[in-house]
N, C-alpha and C positions, 0 to 999 in steps of 0.2 A: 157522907151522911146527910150533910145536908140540900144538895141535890134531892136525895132520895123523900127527904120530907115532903120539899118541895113539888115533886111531881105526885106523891102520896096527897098532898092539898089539893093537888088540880085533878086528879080521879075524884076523889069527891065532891069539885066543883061541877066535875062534868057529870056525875050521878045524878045532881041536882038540875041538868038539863043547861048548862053552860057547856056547850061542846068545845070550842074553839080555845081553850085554858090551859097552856101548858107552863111545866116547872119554871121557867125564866120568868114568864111573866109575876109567877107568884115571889118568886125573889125578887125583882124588880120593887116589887111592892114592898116585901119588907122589908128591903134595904132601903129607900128612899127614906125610912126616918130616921136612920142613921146620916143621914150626907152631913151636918154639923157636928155631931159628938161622935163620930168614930163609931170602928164596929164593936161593938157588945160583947160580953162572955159569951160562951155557947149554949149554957141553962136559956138565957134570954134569947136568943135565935130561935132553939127550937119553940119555948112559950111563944113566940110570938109568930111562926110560921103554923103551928098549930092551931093557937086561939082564932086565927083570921077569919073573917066573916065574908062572907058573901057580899053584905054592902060596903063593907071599909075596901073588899079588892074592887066592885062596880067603880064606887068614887076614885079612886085612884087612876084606874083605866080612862074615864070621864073628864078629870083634871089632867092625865098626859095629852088624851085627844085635843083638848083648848089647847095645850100649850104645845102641840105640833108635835110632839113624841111621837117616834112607830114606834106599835105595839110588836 
């Protein structure tokens, strides 16, 4: 299920002319605000794989590139 959100996020993202966005990367993103308080109920995964914006997954991608992360 949540795979499927996920790559459901990044067809969208690529609608909006971000070609290169696939499901990992959008989990990547939204698990990295989990890495100190653990993983979340599932209501909050999906609100927050949903609500995800355009500029909060740029900056995220932005911030891995400085700090040497492959995308």
């Amino acid at each position: 299920m949540i795979e499927e959100l996920c790559n459901s996020k990044a067809e969208e993202f690529r609608l909006l002319g971000y070609e290169h966005v696939d499901g990992k990367e959008i989990w990547d993103c939204v698990n990295a605000k989990y890495a100190k308080t653990g993983q979340p109920e599932l209501h909050q995964l999906v609100n927050d794989i949903l609500s995800l914006k355009i500029t909060q997954f740029m900056n995220f991608m932005t911030l891995s590139a400085f700090k040497g992360n492959p995308f």
